[in-house]
C-alpha positions as CSV (number, residue, x, y, z in Angstrom):
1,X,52.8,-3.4,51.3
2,X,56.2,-1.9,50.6
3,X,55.9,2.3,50.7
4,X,58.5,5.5,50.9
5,X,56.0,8.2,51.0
6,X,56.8,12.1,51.7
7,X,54.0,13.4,54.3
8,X,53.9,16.6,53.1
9,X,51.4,17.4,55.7
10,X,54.1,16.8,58.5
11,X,56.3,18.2,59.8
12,X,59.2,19.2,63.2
13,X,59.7,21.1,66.0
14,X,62.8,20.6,67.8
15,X,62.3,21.5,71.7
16,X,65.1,22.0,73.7
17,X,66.3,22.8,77.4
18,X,66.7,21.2,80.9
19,X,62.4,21.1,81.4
20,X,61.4,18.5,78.5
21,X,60.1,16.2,80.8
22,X,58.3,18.3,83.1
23,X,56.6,21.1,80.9
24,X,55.2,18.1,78.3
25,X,54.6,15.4,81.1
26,X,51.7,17.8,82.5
27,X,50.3,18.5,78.7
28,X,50.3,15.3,76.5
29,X,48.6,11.7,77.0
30,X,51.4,9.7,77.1
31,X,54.2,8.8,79.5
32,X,57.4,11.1,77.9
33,X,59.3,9.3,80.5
34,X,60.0,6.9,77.7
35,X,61.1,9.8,75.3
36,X,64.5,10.3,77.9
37,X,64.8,6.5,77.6
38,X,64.9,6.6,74.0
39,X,61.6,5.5,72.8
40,X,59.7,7.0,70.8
41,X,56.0,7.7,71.7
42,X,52.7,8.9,70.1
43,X,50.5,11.2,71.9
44,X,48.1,13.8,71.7
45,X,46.9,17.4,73.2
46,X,44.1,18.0,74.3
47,X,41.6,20.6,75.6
48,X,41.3,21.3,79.5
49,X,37.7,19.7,78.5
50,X,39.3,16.6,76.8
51,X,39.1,17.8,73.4
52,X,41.5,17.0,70.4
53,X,43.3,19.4,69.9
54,X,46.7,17.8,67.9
55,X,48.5,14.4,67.6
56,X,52.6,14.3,67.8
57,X,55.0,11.8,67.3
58,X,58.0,12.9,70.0
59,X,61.1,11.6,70.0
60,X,64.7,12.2,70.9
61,X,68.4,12.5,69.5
62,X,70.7,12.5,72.7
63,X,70.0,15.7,74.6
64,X,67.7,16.8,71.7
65,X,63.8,16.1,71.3
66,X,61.7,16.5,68.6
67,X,57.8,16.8,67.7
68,X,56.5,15.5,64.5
69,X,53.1,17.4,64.0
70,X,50.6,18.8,61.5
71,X,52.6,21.3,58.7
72,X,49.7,23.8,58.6
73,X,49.5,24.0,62.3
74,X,52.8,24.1,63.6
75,X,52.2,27.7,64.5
76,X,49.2,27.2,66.2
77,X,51.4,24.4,68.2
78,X,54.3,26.3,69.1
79,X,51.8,29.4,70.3
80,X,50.0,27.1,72.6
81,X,52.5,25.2,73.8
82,X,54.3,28.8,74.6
83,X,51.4,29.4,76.5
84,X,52.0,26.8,79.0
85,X,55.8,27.2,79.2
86,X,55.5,29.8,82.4
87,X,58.8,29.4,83.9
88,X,59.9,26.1,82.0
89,X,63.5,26.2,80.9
90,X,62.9,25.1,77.1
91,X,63.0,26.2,73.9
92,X,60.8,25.5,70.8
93,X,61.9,25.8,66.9
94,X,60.1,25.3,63.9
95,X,62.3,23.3,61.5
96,X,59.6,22.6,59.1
97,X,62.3,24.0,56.3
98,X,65.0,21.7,57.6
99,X,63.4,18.6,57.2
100,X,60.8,16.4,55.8
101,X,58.8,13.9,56.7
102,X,58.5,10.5,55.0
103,X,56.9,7.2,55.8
104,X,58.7,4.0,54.8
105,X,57.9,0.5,55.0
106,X,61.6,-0.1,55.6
107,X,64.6,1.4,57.8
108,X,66.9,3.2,55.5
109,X,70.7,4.1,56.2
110,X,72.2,7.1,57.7
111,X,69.0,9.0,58.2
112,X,67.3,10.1,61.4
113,X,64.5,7.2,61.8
114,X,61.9,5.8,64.3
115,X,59.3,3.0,65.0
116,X,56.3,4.1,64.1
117,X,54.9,3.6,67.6
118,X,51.5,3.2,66.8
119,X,51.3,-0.6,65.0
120,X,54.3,-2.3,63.4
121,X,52.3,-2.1,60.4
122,X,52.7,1.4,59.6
123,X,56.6,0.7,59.4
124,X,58.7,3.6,60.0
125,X,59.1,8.0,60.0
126,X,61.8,9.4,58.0
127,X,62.9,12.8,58.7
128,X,65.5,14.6,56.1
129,X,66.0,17.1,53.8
130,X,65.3,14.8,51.0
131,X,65.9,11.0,49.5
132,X,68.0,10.4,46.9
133,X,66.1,7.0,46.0
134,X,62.3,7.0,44.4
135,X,59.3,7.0,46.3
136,X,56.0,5.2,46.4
137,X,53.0,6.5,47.1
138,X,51.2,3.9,48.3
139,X,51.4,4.8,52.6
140,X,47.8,6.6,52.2
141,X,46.2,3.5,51.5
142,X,47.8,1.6,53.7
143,X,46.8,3.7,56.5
144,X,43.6,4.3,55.7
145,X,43.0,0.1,55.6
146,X,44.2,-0.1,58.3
147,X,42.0,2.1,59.8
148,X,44.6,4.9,61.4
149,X,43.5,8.6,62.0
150,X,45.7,11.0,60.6
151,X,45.5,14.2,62.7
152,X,42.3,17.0,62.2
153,X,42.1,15.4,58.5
154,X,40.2,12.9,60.5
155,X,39.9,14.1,64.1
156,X,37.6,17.6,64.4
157,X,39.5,19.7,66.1
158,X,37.7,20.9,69.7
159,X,35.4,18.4,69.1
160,X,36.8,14.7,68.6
161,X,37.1,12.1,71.8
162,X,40.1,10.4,71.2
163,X,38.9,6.8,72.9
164,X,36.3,7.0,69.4
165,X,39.5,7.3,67.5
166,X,41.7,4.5,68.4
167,X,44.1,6.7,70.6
168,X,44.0,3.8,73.2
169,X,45.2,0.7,71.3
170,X,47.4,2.8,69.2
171,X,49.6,3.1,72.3
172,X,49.0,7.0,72.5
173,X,47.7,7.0,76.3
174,X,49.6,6.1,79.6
175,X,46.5,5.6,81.8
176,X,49.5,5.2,84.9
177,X,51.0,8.2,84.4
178,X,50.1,11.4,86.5
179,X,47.5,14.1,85.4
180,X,47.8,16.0,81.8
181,X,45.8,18.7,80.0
182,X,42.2,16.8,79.9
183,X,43.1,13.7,81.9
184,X,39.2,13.4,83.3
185,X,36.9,13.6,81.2
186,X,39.3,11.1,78.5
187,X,39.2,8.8,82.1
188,X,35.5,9.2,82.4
189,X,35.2,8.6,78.8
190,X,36.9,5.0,79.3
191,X,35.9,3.6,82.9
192,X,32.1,4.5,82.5
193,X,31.8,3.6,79.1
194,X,31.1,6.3,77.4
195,X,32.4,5.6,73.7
196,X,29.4,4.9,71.1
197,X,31.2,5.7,68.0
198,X,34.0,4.5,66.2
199,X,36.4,5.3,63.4
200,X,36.5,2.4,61.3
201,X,37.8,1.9,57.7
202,X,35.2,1.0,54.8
203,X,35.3,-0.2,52.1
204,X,33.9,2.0,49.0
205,X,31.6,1.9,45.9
206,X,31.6,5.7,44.3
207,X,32.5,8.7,45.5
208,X,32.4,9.4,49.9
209,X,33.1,13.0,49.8
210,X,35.0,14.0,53.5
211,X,32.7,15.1,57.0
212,X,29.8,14.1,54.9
213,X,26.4,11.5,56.7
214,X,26.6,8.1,56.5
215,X,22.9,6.1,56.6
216,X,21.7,3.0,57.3
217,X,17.9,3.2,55.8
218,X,17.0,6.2,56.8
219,X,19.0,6.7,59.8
220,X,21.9,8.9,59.9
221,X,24.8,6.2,61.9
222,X,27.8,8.2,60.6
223,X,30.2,10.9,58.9
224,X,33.2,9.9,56.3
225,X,36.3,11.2,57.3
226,X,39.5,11.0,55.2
227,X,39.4,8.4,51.7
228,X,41.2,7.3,48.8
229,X,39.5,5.2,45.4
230,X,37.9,1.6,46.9
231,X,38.2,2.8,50.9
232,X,38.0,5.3,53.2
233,X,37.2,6.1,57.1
234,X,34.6,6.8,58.6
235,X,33.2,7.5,62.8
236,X,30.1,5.1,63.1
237,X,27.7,4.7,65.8
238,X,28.7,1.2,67.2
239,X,25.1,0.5,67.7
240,X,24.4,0.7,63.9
241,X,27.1,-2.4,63.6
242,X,26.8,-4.4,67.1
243,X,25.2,-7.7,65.3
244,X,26.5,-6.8,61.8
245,X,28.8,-5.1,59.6
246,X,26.1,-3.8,57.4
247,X,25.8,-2.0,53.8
248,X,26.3,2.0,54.6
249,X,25.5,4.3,51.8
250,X,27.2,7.9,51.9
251,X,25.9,10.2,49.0
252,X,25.6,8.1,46.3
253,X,28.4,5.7,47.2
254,X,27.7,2.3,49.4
255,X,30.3,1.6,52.3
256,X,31.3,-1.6,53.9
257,X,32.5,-1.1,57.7
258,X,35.3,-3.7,58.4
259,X,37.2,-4.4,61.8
260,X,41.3,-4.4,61.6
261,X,42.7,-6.8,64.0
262,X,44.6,-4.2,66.6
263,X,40.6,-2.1,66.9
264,X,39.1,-3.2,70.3
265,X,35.6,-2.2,70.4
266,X,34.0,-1.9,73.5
267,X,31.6,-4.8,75.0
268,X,27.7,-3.5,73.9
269,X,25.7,-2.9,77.1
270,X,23.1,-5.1,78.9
């Protein structure tokens, strides 16, 4: 599917100064090692108790790094991350007026550009003041069947496990790398297999109004999470679809649970 979308929900902080490494090697879930080597990495924040707290795409520009990060809660960002600076020599700006972010299916010229790092899929992120060519806005769909989360739209914030979101295969944890803000419990989560739900896409017949219960019978398996017309996400209980990927209603609308190729659910227990 071809796309050049504007994520108007998105958007930068540029963080400077001779402590990058250090000050977001102790705080975020990935290895930012890779960030000084030039690649681009996906990662999140979380709570000391291994909440979610935000997702960021970091990358860098020579000396320069950047965060790509929820619009409406870039302050929120920059005040918590300010909280752990201490002695850190860096420096955190808020260019959310100096650029926007786009999604694009292709690379385009003379713009400042990454991998998406999460799946090849999802193509590339596009950060300028603005495009001179015409867009298409076809990039929600796309993510949502393929089953991507797309920050607290999807992810409660405080509350979400990332494991139950995909944060694993979409390359967004170093499990090698050395201890960060809610290491354990995301650990624990993994090596005594704790995950028993899922975000999943579905797809949809009617209307599956956001955050709202999913059934199967009578039995409450699930909650909707972000949708657009004919699918949508939703976190299921992976006991409700061990032997089958069953009918799901949600309000008046009927969902179909489907598994994308990169989602590696977890082997049921004895």
């Amino acid at each position: 599917m071809n796309f050049i979308t504007e994520l108007s929900n998105r958007a930068l902080i540029q963080l400077t100064g001779p402590d990058k490494v250090p000050f977001l090697q102790g705080l975020v879930t990935n290895d930012v090692t890779k960030v000084e080597r030039g690649e681009p990495v996906y990662a999140a924040l979380l709570t000391p108790q291994g909440k979610f707290l935000f997702d960021l795409f970091i990358f860098s520009i020579e000396e320069t790094w950047f965060i790509d990060c929820e619009r409406d809660r870039i302050f929120d960002l920059i005040k918590r991350l300010s909280l752990y600076k201490l002695r850190s020599k860096i420096e955190l700006t808020d260019l959310s007026d100096a650029f926007k972010v786009f999604a694009v299916r292709d690379p385009l010229p003379d713009t400042i550009q990454i991998v998406d790092p999460r799946l090849k899929e999802l193509g590339y992120r596009l950060y300028a003041k603005d495009l001179n060519t015409e867009l298409s806005n076809t990039y929600e769909n796309h993510r949502i069947s393929l089953g991507a989360p797309d920050g607290s739209r999807d992810i409660p914030v405080d509350k979400g496990v990332i494991l139950e979101y995909g944060f694993d295969e979409l390359q967004a944890i170093d499990w090698k790398k050395g201890c960060y803000m809610g290491q354990e419990l995301t650990a624990r989560t993994r090596y005594r297999g704790l995950v028993r739900k899922r975000l999943l896409p579905v797809k949809i017949e009617g209307e599956a109004p956001p955050f709202t219960p999913i059934f199967l019978g009578e039995d409450e398996v699930g909650e909707m999470r972000t949708s657009v017309p004919g699918c949508g996400l939703a976190l299921l209980r992976l006991a409700s679809i061990r032997d089958s990927l069953p009918k799901l209603t949600c309000g008046n609308a009927v969902l179909t649970p489907y598994i994308p190729a990169w989602v590696k659910l977890p082997e049921a227990e004895d």
